[in-house]
C-alpha positions in Angstrom: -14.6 -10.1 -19.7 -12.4 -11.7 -22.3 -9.3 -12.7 -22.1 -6.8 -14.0 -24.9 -6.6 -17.8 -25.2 -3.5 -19.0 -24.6 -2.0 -22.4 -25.3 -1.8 -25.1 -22.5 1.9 -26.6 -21.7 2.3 -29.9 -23.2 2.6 -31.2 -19.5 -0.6 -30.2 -18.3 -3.3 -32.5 -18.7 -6.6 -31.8 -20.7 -8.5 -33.0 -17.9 -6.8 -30.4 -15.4 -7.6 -27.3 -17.4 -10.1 -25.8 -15.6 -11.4 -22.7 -17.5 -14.1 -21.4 -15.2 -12.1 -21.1 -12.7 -13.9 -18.1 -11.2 -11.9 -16.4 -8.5 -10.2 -14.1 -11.3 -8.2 -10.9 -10.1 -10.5 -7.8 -11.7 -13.9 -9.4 -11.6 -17.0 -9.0 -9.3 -19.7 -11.1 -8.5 -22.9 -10.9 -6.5 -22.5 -15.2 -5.8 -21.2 -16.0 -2.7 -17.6 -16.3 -3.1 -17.7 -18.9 -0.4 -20.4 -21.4 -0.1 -21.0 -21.0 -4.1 -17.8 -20.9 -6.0 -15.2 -21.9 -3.4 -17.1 -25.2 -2.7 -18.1 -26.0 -6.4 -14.4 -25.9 -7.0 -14.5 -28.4 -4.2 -16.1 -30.9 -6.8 -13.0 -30.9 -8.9 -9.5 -32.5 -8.9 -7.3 -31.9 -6.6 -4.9 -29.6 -8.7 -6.4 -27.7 -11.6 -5.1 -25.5 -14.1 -6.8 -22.7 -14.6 -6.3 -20.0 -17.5 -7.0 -16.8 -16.5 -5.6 -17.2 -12.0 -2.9 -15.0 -12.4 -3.2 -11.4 -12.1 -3.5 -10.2 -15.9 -5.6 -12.8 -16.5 -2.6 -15.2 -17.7 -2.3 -19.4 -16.1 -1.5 -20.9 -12.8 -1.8 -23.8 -11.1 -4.3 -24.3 -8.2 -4.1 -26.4 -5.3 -7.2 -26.4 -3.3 -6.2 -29.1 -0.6 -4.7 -27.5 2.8 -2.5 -30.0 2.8 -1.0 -29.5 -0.8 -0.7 -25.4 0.0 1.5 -25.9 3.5 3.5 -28.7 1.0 4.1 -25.2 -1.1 4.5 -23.1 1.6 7.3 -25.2 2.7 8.9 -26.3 -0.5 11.5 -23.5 -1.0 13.6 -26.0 -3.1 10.8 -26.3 -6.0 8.7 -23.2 -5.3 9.8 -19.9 -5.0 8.1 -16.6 -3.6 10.3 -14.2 -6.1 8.1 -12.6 -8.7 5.1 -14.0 -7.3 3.3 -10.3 -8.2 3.6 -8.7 -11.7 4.3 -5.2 -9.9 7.9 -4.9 -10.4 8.2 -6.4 -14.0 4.9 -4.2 -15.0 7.7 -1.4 -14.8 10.7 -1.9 -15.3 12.1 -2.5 -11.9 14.7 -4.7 -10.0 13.1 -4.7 -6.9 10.3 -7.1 -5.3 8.5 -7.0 -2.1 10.1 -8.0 0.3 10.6 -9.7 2.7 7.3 -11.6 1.2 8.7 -12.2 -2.1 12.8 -13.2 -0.9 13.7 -16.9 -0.9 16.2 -18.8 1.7 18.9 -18.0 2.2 18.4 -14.2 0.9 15.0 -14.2 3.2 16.2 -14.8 7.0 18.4 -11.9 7.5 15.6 -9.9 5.8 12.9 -11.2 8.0 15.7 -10.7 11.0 16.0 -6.8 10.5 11.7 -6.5 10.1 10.5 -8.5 13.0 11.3 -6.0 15.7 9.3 -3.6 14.1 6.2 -5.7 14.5 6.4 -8.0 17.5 3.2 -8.9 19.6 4.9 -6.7 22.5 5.7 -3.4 19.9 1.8 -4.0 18.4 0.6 -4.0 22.4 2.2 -0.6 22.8 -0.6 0.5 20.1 -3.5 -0.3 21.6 -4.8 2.7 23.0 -4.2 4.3 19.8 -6.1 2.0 17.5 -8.9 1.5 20.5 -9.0 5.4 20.3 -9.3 5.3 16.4 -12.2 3.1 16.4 -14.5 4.8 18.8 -14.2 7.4 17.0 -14.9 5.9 13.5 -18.0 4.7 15.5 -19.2 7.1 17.5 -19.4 9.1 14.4 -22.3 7.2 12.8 -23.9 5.2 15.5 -26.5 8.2 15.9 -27.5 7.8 12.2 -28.7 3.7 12.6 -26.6 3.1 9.6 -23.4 3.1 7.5 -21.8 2.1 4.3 -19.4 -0.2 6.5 -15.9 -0.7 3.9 -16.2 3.1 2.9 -16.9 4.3 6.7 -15.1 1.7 8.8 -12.9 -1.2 6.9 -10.8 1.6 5.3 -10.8 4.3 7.3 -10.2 2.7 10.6 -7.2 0.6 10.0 -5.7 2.7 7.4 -5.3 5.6 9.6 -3.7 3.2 12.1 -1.6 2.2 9.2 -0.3 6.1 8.2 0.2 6.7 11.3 3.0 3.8 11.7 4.2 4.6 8.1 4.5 8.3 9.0 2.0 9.1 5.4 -0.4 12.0 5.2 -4.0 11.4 6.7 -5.4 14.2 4.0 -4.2 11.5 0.8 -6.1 8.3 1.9 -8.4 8.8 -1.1 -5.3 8.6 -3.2 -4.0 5.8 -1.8 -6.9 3.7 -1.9 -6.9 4.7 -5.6 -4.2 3.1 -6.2 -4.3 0.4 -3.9 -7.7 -1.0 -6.1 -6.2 -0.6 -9.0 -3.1 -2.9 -8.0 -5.4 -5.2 -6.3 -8.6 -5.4 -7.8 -8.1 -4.3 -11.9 -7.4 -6.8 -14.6 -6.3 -3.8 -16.4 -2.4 -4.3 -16.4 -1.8 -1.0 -18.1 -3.7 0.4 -14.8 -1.5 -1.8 -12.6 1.6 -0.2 -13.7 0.3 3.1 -13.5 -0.6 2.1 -10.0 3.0 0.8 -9.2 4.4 3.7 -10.8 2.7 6.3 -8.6 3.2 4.2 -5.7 6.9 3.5 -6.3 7.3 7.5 -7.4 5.7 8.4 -3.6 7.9 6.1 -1.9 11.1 7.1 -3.4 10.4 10.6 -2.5 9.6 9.7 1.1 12.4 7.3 1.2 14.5 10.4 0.4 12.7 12.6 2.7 13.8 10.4 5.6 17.1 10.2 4.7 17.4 13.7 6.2 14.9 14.0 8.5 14.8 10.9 10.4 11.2 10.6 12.3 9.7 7.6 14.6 7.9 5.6 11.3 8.5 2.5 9.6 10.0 4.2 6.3 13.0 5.8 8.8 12.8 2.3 10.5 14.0 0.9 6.7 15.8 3.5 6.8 17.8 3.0 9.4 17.9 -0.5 9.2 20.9 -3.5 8.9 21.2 -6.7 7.2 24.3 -8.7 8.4 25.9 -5.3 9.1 25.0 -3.0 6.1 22.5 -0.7 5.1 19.4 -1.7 3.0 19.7 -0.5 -1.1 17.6 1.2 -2.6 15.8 -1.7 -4.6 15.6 -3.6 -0.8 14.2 -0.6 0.6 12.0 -0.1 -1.9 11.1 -3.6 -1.8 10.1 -3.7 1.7 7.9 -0.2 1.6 5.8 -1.2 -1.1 5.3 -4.9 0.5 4.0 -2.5 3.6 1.8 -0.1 1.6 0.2 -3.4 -0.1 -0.2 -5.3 3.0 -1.5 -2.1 5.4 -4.1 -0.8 2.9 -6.2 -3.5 2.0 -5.7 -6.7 3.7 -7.4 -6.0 7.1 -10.1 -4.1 5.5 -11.2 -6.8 3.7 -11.3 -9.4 6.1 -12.8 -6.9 8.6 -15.4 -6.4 5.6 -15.6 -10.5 5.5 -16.2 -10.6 9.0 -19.3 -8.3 8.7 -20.5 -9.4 5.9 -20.9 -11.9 8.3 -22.0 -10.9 11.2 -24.8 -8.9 9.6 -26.2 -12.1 8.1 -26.3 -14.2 11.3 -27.9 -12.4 14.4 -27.4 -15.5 16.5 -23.2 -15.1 16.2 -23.9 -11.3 17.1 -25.7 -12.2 20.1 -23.6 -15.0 21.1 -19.8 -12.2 20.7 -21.8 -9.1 22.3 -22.7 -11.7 25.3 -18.9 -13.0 25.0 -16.2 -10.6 23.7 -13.8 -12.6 25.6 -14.7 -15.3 22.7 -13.9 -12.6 19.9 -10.4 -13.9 19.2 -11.3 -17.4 18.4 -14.3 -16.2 16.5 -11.6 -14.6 14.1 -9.7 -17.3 13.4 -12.9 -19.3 12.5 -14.2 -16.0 10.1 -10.6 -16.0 8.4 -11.0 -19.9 8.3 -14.3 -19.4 7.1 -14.0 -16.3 4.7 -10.0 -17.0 3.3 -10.0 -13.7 1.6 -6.2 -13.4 -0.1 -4.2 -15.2 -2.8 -0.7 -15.5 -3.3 1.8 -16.7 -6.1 4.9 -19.3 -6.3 6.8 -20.1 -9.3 7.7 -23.5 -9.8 11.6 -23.1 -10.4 12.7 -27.3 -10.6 10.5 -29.8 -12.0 8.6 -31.3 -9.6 5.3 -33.8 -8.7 2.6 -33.2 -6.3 -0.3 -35.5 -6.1 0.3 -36.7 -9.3 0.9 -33.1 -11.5 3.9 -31.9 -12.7 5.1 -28.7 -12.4 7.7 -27.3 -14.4 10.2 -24.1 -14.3 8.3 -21.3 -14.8 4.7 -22.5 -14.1 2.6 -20.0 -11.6 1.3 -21.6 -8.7 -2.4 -20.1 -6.9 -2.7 -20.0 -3.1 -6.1 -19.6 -2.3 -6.4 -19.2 1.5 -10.2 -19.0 0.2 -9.8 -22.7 -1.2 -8.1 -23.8 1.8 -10.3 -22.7 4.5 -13.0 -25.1 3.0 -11.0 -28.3 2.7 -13.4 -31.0 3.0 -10.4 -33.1 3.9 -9.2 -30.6 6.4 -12.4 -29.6 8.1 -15.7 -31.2 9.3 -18.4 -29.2 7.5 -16.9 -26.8 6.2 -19.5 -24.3 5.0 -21.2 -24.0 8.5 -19.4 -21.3 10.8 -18.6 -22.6 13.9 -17.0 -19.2 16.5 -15.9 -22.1 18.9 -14.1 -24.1 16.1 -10.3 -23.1 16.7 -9.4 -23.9 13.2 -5.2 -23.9 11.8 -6.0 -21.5 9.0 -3.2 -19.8 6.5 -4.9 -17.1 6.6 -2.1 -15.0 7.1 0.3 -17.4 5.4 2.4 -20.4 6.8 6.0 -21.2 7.0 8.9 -19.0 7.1 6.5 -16.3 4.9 3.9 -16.2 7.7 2.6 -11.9 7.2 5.0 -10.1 9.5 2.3 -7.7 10.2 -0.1 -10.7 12.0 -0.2 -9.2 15.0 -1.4 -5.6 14.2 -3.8 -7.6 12.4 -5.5 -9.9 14.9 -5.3 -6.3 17.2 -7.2 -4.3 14.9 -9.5 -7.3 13.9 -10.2 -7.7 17.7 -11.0 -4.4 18.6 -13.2 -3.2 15.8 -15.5 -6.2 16.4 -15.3 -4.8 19.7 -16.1 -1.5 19.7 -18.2 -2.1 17.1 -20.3 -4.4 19.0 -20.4 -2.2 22.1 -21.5 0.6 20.3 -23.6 -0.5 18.0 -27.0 -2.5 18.5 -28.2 -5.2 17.1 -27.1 -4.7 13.0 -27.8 -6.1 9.4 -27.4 -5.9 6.0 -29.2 -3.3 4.9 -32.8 -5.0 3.4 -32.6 -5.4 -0.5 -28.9 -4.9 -0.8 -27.2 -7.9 -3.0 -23.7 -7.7 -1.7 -20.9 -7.6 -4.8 -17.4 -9.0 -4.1 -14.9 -8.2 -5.7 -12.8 -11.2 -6.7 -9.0 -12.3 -6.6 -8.4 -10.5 -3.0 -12.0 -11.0 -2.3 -13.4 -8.5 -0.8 -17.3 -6.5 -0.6 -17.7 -4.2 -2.7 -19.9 -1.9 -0.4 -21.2 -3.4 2.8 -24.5 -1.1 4.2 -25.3 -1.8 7.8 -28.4 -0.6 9.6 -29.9 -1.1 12.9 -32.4 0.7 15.5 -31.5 4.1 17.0 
């Protein structure tokens, strides 16, 4: 793929510019995304500038220290979350994710009105539901002794979960997931606007729909919902649907996918969770620590010096959870997989921008792994198949599992 060259800042060093940079939003690769590329990056500076980060394949900055992304994380004064995606701009609009993309002071009462919605003791209340959803996800190849895992399970299962809460149709997941690759995994940023478009168009019109007839979901939730003691508007409502529909269709799917990818390599961690599912949870943290799968954007907006770079107003800023969960500096070996390890990852953010949606996360992480490990025997990657990842939100292109009937 070819991008347009474009010329480096006066401020950024020539010894910084870093153009293979290769985790590059629209590209695949059959290398491991991990112990290949993530750790070769390793070898580099501490900061690099790399050409083509930024979806579109235009410049950022890219930290790959843990230390220098919870600096970012934290730095609200020089780094800001607004316009961190090109979705709204790609279009026209006013509005921007939110609460992911809002800024202090703008970003507490946001975060205020969400969290109810999505507190460990309202995810708890699903857990029958999502347990139910798996099984039967399961149950409805584990006769067959194998499956195409991401088209099967990594979608299907958590997305329905997902529609339910939103209140969308089951019968246009196929839709949806067009969209949502296109917004996530295209370089194409004529196809990302279409994407945006279509998705913005359906949410108006459920937005709307709501309006009149209220119903138990999270767009009547939006709906209905106050910030210091008015109403949401339309660009804030907006805002906050499409931050859902981004988050809810692809972001557990992939690390489930991660997680697999996984677990179909190395029998011995299969063994050791099917003898143990009580150690499940702490073997997730150490896969997300492992297998960082999402990055996100900040704009520098004062000039500003970390570990000796300056950023200036306007420069795009890379955080590569991937980058960060194999910190030399941060942790002892990091290419080897340790379930007992107990790691801090950022794997679903840090600081006041930590994903509101964690805990229906860790739940449906938890009990596909599971179910899936009740109900399946012993699995793996199917023999021959060189697994593709998409890059940017990495993520497997097809996953196919086998295992003895």
């Amino acid at each position: 793929m070819m991008f347009a060259q474009q010329p480096i800042p006066g401020h950024v060093p020539a010894e910084l510019v870093a153009p293979d940079f290769p985790f590059i939003f629209g590209l695949t690769t059959e290398q491991d995304p991990f112990d290949d590329l993530a750790m070769h990056v390793h070898e580099g500076p501490d900061i690099v500038y790399a050409p083509h980060a930024y979806p579109g394949g235009t410049a950022a900055w890219v930290p790959r220290r843990m230390a220098h992304l919870r600096a970012i994380y934290l730095d609200t004064e020089h780094f800001s979350s607004t316009d961190f995606s090109p979705f709204s701009k790609l279009i026209g609009g006013e509005w921007i994710s939110s609460p992911a993309e809002l800024d202090p002071p703008r970003h507490g009462p946001f975060r205020q009105m969400v969290n109810p919605a999505f507190t460990p003791r309202a995810m708890a209340a699903l857990e029958t539901r999502i347990r139910q959803y798996a099984v039967e996800y399961i149950d409805a190849f584990a006769a067959r002794g194998e499956c195409e895992f991401m088209g099967e399970f990594a979608f299907e299962f958590p997305i329905k979960v997902f529609m339910d809460l939103m209140g969308l149709p089951h019968d246009r997941v196929g839709e949806f997931m067009e969209w949502e690759m296109n917004l996530l995994h295209n370089h194409d940023l004529a196809k990302i606007a279409e994407a945006t478009r279509n998705v913005i168009d359906y949410l108006s019109a459920e937005i709307e729909h709501r309006r009149a007839n209220p119903r138990d979901d999270l767009i009547t939730y939006g709906v209905q919902g106050q910030i210091v003691g008015r109403s949401l508007t339309q660009d804030e409502l907006l805002g906050f649907m499409f931050n859902l529909f981004i988050g809810g269709l692809d972001t557990v799917s992939t690390n489930m996918g991660l997680h697999f990818r996984h677990l179909g390599r190395n029998m011995e961690d299969q063994a050791l969770l099917r003898a143990n599912p009580s150690d499940i949870p702490h073997a997730i943290d150490e896969l997300m620590r492992a297998y960082g799968a999402v990055t996100t954007f900040r704009s520098c907006r004062k000039e500003t010096e970390l570990a000796g770079v300056r950023f200036m107003p306007g420069d795009k800023v890379a955080m590569s959870t991937t980058l960060a969960g194999r910190d030399p500096a941060e942790f002892d070996d990091p290419t080897a997989v340790r379930l007992d390890r107990k790691p801090r990852h950022v794997g679903f953010g840090f600081g006041i921008h930590t994903c509101v949606g964690m805990h229906l996360a860790r739940r449906e992480l938890r009990i596909a792994m599971e179910e899936f490990l009740a109900r399946i025997p012993e699995f793996r990657i199917a023999p021959g198949h060189q697994v593709r990842c998409h890059l940017g939100m990495i993520q497997p292109v097809a996953l196919p599992l086998v295992w003895d009937t």
